[in-house]
N, C-alpha and C positions, 0 to 999 in steps of 0.2 A: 159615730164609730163606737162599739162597743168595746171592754175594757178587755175580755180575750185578744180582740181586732188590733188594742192599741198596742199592746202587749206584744203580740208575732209582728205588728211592723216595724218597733224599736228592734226586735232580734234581727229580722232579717236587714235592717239599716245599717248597726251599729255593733253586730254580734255580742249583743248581751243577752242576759235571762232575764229581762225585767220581772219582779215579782207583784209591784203594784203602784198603780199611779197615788201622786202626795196632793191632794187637794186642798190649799188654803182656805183656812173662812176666809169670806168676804170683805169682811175689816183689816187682816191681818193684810191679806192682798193689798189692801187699797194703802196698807200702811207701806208695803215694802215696795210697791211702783214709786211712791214719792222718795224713800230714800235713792231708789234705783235713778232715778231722776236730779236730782240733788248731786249723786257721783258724776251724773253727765253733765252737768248743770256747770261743775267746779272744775272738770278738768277739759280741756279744748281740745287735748290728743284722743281722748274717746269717740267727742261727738266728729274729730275731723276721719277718724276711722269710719266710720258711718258712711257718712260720705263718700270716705272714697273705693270701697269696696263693696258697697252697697247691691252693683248688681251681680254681685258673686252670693248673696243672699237667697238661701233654700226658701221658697212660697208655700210650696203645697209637697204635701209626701206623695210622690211618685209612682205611678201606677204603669206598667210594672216595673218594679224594684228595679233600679239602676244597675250598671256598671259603677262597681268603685277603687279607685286607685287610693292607696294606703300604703301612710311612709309615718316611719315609726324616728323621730328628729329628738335629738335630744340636748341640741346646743344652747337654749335656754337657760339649763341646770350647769351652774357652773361646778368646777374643781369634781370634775368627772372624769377630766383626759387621763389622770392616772391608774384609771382602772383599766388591768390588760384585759383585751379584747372586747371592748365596749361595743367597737363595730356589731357586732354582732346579736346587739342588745336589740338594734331592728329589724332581725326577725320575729319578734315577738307581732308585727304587723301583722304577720300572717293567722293571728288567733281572733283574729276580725275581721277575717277574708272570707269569701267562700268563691263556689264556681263561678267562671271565667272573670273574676277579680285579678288586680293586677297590684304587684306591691312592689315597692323601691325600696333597697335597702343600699348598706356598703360593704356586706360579710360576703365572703365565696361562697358558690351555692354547698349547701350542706346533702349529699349523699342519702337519699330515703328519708329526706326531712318534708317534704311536700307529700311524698306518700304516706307518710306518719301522720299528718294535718287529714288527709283524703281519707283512709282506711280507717283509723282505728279514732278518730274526733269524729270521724263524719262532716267535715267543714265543704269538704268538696275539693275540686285543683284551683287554684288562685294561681298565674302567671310569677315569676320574680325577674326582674329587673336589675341586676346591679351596679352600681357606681361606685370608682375611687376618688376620692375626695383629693384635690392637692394637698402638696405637702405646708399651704401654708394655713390647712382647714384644719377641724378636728377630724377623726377617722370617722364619725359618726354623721357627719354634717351634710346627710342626703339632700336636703333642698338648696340652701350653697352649692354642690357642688354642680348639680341639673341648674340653677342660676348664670356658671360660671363659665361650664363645659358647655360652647353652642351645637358640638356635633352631639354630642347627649343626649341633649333636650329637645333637636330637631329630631332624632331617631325616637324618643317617648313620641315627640307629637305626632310620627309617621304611623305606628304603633294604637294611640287610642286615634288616629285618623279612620282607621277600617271599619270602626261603628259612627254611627250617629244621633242613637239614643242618650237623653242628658246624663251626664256622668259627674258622679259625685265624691269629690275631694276629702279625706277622711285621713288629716294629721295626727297622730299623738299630742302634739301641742299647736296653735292657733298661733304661734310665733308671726315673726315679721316674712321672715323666709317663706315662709309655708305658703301666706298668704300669695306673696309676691309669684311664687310657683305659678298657684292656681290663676292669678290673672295675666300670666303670660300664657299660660295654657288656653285661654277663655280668649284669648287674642288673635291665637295661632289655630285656631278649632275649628269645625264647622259644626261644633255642637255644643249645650250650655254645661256651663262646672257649676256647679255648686259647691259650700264647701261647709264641712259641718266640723266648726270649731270656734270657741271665743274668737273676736277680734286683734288684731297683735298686743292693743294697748291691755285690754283688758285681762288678757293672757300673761304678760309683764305683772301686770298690778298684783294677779291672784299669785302669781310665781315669786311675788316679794313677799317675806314675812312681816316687815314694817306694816307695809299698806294694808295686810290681809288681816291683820289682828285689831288693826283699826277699825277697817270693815265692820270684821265677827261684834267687837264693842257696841260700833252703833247699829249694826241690826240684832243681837240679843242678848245684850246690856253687857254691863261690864264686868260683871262676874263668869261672862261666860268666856273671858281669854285670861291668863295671865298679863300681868302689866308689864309692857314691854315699850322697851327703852330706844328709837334708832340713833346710832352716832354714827357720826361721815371724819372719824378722825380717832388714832388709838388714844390719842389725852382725853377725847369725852367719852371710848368708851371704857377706859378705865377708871373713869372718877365716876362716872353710870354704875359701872361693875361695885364699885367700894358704896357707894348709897345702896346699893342694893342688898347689899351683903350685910348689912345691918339690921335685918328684919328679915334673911331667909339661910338659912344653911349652908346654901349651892343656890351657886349662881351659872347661868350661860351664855357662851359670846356665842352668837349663830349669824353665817352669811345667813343674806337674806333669800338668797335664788338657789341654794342648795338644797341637796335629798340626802337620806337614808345614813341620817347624821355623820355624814363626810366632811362638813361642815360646820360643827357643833364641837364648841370646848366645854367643859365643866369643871366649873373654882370651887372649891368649896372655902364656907364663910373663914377659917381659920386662915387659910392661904391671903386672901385677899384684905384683910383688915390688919394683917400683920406685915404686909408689904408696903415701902413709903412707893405714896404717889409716883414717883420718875422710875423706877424700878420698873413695876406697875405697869407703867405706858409701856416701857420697854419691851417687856413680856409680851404685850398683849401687839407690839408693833411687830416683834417676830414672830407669833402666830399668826396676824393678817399677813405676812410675806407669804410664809408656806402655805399660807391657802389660797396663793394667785391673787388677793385682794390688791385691789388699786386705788387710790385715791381720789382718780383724776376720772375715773368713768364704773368702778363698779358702785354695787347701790352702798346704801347706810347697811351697818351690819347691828344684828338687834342683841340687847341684852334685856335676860330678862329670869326670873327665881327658877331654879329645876325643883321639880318635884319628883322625890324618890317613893313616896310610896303613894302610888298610882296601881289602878286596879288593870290596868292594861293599855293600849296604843291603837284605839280603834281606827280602821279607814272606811269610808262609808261612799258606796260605790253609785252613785249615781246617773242617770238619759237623762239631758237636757236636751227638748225637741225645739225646733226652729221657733225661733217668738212667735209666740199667736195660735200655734200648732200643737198645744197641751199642755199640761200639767206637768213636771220633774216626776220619773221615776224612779223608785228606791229601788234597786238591784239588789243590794242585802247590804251586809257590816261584816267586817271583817278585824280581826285583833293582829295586829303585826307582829311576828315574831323576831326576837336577837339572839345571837349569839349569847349561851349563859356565863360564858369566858367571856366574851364580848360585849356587855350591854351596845355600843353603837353602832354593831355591825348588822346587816338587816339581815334576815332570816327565811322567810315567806311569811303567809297566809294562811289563816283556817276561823271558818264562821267563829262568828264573837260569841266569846264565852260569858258574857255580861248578863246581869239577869233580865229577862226575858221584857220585863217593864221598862227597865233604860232603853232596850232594844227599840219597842213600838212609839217609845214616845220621843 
């Protein structure tokens, strides 16, 4: 397969622009299968994932390009439910749809929203689906609720029943949900899902800040994370916070499974060194309340130095193809915008403005 060849079948799969495949040396490869190995090695939930969703596993890229159903789930990312009208955030699914695709969301249909995707993106008509979630889900919580609802979910499966070409499952996140969709869907079928996403465990781990910084450490050294602290309790992350704050300016408490720093406090070194310890806790125990944190089931919450003069917030957009089936492709880089009243409030996107040599390398 040629690199144009690999290139138009990541767009037509996964509606990206790939711009170019990322080829390891040899060495470096053989170095990061043994870490990749090693995480499998140490943790049992990964390799039982494996296992047991194994034949929902994409083999071979598809000739012709499938039918794919795409649900844009965001229940992973916690202390989100108080943004009004999240619902709505899965329609972004449809910017990975194209013709006779089929997307699940839980927003109302939107008035000249599909013909907006058709006419003027060029995407094509993708079908929409919608679902309400009960009242004891989040509004966003499309694969719970098709889990939940069996007249639903027998009407999807009625629905992708009319073809019989393999059809390919295409979550926002590889959650636990998603998965489970897809293999009740692979149940109820007469034809194969695939499903193109991390596994749930693995999809957890990268969605934890603790684990992920760990990760970043031992695959490209430890200079390449800040040194982050997880506590499962406000007493250690407050006494975390006060060691910290003794070698950094600003310091920050961040859940581990949140975005778009909704999530995210910031001390600065004077506050937190002139606070006594029980205070301290205090503080830091009514900030975990108001951010939904729980004790008894959410993850460790990380602390760890802010750094204020940073040259930007890059997001680097990358196609991971099914194992065995290619090389990572770089889509581009991206510098994340905030509010200038707001540093934590997110903003969008516009190509990275970093010089052009951080870029390639």
């Amino acid at each position: 397969m040629t690199e144009t060849e690999y290139g138009n079948l990541g767009h037509s799969l996964v509606a990206l622009t790939p711009e170019q495949p990322f080829i390891f040396p040899e060495k470096e490869e053989a170095r990061l299968a043994q870490i990749a190995q090693e995480f499998l090695d140490s943790d049992t939930a990964l390799a039982e994932d494996r296992r047991h969703y194994q034949h929902l596993f994409p083999t071979h890229f598809p000739t012709p390009i499938p039918q794919r159903l795409l649900v844009d789930d965001f229940t992973s990312i916690t202390h989100l439910q108080h943004i009004l009208g999240l619902q709505y955030y899965t329609s972004r699914a449809f910017v990975r749809a194209s013709q006779g695709d089929i997307v699940l969301g839980t927003f109302a249909p939107i008035e000249g929203y599909i013909e907006y995707m058709d006419e003027k993106l060029g995407l094509g008509v993708a079908d929409y689906i919608p679902i309400t979630p009960s009242p004891d889900l989040q509004p966003y919580a499309v694969c719970d609720a098709y889990l939940q609802q069996q007249d639903a979910f027998q009407a999807l499966c009625q629905t992708l029943g009319a073809r019989q070409e393999e059809l390919w499952f295409h979550p926002y996140m590889g959650n636990q949900s998603a998965w489970q969709l897809a293999d009740r869907l692979q149940k109820n079928l007469s034809r194969n899902v695939c499903v193109a996403a991390p596994l749930p465990e693995l999809c957890d781990r990268t969605n934890n800040k603790v684990w992920f910084t760990y990760a970043v450490q031992r695959v490209l050294g430890t200079e390449a994370a800040l040194p982050g602290i997880g506590c499962d309790s406000a007493a250690k992350a407050a006494q975390a916070m006060k060691n910290v704050a003794q070698n950094w300016s600003h310091v920050t408490l961040k859940l581990a499974d949140s975005a778009s720093g909704m999530g995210t406090g910031i001390f600065s070194q004077d506050e937190l060194l002139s606070s006594s310890l029980p205070d301290l806790e205090e503080q830091v125990a009514q900030w975990l309340v108001a951010k939904d944190w729980n004790p008894n089931h959410s993850l460790p919450v990380l602390v760890e130095p802010w750094l204020r003069e940073v040259l930007g917030s890059p997001s680097i957009q990358l196609w991971l193809p099914p194992l065995g089936l290619g090389s990572p492709v770089v889509e581009g880089i991206y510098d994340q915008l905030f509010y200038p009243n707001n540093p934590h409030i997110f903003l969008g996107s516009i190509p990275s403005q970093l010089p052009q040599h951080w870029i390639q390398t």
